[in-house]
N, C-alpha and C positions, 0 to 999 in steps of 0.2 A: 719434253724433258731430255729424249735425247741429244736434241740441239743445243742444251743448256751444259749438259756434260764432255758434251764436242767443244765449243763455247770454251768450257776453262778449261781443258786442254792444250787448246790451240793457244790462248792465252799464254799459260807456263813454253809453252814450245818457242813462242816470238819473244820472252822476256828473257831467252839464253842468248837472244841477239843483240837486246838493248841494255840489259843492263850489265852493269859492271863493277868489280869492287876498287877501290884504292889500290895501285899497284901494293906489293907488297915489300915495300922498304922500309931500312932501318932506322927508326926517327932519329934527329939530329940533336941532340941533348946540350940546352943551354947551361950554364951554370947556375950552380944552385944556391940561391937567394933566400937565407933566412930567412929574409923580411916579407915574402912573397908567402901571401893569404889569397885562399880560393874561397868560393860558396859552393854547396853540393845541394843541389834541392831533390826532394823529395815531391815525386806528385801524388799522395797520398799521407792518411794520418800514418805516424808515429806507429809497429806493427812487427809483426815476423817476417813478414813480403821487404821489408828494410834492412834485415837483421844483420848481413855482413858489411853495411853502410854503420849500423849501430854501436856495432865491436870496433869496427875498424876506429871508429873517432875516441870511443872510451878506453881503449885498450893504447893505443898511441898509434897505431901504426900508420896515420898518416905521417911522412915524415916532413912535411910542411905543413902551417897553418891551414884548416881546414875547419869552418864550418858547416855544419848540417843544419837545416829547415827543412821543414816541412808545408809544402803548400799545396793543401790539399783542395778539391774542388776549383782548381781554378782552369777555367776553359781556355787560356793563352799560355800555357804551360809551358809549350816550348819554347814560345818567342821572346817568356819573360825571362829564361834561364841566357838566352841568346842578349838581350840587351842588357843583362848584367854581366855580361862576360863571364860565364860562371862553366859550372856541369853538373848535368842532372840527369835522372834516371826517370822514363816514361815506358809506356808501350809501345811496341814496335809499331802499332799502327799509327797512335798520338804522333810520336816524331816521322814518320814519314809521311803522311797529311799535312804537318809543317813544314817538312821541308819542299813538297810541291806547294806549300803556298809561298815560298821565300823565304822560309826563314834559315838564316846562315851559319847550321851546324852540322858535326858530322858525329854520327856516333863510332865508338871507339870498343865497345864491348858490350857482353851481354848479362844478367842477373837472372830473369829464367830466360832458359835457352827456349820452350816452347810456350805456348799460348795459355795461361792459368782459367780460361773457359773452360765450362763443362757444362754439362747438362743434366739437371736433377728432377725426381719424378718422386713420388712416395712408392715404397717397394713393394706394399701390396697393389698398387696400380696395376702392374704387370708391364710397364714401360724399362723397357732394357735393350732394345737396339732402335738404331734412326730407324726404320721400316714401321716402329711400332709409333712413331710420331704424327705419322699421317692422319688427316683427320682431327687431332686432338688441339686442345690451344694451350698458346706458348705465351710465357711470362718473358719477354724479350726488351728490353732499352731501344729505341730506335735510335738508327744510326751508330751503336756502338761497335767495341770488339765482339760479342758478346755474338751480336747480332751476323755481322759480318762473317765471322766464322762458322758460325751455324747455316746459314746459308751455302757458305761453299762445300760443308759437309753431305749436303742436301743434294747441292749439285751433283756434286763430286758418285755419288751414287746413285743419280739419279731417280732421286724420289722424289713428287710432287709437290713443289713446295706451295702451290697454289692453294692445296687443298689442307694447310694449317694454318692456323687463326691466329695471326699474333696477339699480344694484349699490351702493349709496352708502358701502361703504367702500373703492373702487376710481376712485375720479375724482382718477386723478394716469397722467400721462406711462409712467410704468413698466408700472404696469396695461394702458396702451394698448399698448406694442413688446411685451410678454408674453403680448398677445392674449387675457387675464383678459378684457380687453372689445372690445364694438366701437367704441365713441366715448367719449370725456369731454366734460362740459360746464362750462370752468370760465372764470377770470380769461386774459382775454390773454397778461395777463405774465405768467402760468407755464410758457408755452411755449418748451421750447428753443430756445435761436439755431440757425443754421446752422455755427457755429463751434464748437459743444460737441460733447463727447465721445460725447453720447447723443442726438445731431440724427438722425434719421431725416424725412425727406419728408412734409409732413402737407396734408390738406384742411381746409380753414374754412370752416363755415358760421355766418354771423354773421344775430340774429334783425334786426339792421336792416334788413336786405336784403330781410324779410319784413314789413315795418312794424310791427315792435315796440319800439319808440320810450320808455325812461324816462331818467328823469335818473338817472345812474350814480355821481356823487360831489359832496356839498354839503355847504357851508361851512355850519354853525349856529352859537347861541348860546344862552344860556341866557335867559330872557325877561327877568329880571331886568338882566342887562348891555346887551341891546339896549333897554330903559324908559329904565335911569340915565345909560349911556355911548353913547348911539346913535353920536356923534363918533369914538369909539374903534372900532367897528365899519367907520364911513368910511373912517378912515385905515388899516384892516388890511386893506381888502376896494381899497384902491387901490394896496398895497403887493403884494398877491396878483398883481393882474393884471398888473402892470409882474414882479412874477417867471416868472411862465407866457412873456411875451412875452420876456424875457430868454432864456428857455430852448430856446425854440426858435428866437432869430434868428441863433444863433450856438453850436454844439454844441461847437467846437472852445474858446470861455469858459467856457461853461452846465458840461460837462461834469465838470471837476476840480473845481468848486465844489461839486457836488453828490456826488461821491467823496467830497471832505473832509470831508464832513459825519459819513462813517460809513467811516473809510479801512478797516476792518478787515473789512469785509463788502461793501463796494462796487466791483467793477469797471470801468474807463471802457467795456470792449468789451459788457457786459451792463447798463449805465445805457444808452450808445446807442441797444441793440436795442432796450429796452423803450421809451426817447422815440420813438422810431418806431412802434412800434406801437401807441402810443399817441395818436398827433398827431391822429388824425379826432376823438378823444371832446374833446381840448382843442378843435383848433382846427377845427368841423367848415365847409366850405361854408356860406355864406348867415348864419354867427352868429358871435358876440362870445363873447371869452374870459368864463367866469364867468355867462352870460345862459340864464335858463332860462325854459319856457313854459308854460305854465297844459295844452297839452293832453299833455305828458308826464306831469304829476302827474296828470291824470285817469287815463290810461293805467294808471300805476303802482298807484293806490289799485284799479282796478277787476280788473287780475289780482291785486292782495291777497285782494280779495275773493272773486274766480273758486278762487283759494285755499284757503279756507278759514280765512283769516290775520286778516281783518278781516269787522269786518259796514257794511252800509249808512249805518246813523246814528252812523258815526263822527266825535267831533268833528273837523272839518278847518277851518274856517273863519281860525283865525291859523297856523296852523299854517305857511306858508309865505308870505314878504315878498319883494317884488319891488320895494320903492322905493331900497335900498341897490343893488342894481344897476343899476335905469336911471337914478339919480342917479350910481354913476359915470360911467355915457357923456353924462352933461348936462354933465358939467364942462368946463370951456375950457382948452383945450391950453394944457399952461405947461411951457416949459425945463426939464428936471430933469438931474439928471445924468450919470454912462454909465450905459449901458443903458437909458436913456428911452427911449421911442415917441412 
């Protein structure tokens, strides 16, 4: 195990030589085309994990044509946002597994800045730090983030991971009060409220807490739309972030707006819980809504790698643009409507 923790190490240490971001220039702004309509997909249902994609469409502030979908479940996610010429929001790991398989996009910002993994135990377990996982079996997705991150946590400390038992068609809630397992490792927001019928008492072990650090949801585009229309990317990546900041200054607005959106599936009492527990990935200390950093994408590619998932001389080199976001926060405060900042 200690070769495992040397191992990703040395990994992060060789990804400050290969990889690199999008110089950092100021995009070149076509003019702006009424007539020009975008697609925004979602890889996921309709949700709080969406919520400033939500406001942002109901509220107006895209200021061009702009539809939302939602496409959830679909395992070509990124490459079908890419041959519609569109942009969409995935996990940092989904779009960077596409883009080493070819597919021709770059992402442009980020929705949670870290990884919405965690790791749930039942509290009376007495499961509260990685050391106490040894041994025990894990409710885990093969092949996911889920998975992936847990692993390099593992590493990253090296603790054994030989000696826990995955279950990967048991990483859900039920599995865990059933006692099928000892832990799940999944999305935040799957975890019951305290208001539900099946809340039982849980412990969270979250890998941030262990410095494992990636970007958990980013905004892309198809390379082709950020070349033609960079301006349209402007104006939707400034429409985003005034919906993020809508949604969380004000739950008691934010909220029915974002119900409305999918009244047949959405709760006000379960949109709440999840904007909450969600608020550190949007809005975490020290960063800007949508603002991502060059050592999380190293982070990410290099437990790819640690993986199995990717190899070293992956192209990375465009793969991810950083002048659409620090060119939003260059711009000079200007009056906007309700719900400005």
């Amino acid at each position: 195990m200690r070769r495992v923790g040397i191992g990703l190490a040395a990994l992060s240490a060789t990804g400050l030589v290969i990889f690199a971001l999008v110089p950092d220039a100021t995009p070149v702004h076509t003019p702006a085309e009424p007539s020009f309509h975008a697609s925004l997909f979602l890889d996921g249902p309709y949700s709080a994990r969406f919520a400033g994609e939500i406001i942002a469409a109901k509220e107006g502030y895209f200021r061009r044509g702009v539809t939302v979908r939602a496409l959830p479940d679909d395992p070509n996610f990124v490459e079908a946002v890419a041959k519609e010429n569109a942009i969409g929001v995935t996990t940092g790991q989904k779009f960077l597994l596409a883009v080493w398989a070819g597919a021709p996009v770059t992402a442009f910002a980020a929705s949670f800045l870290d990884t919405s993994v965690a790791i749930f135990a039942l509290e009376q377990s007495g499961l509260h730090r990685p050391d106490d996982l040894v041994g025990k079996r894990i409710g885990c997705r093969e092949g996911s983030e889920a998975e992936v991150v847990f692993d390099a946590m593992m590493a990253k400390l090296r603790l054994p991971r030989s000696q826990i038992v995955k279950i990967p068609d048991r990483a859900d809630f039920q599995a865990l009060r059933s006692g099928d397992v000892d832990a799940i490792v999944v999305p935040i927001d799957q975890q019951p409220s305290p208001t539900s019928a099946d809340y039982v008492p849980l412990s969270i072990i979250r890998p941030q807490d262990y410095s494992i650090h990636v970007p958990g949801q980013v905004y892309f585009a198809s390379n082709a739309l950020i070349r033609d229309r960079p301006s349209a990317i402007v104006d939707l990546l400034h429409g985003l972030v005034r919906g993020w900041k809508f949604a969380y200054a004000d739950y008691d607005r934010a909220i029915p707006i974002i119900v409305d959106f999918d009244s047949s599936r959405l709760a006000p009492g379960r949109v709440r819980f999840e904007l909450e527990q969600q608020r550190s990935l949007v809005l975490p200390v020290g960063a800007r809504i949508g603002e991502y950093d060059e050592s999380r994408w190293r982070t990410l590619r290099d437990i790819l790698v640690f993986a199995g998932l990717g190899t070293e001389n992956a192209p990375l080199f465009q793969a991810v643009s950083t002048q659409f976001i620090r060119g939003e926060y260059r711009r000079a405060p200007k009056k906007e409507g309700a719900g400005a900042f």
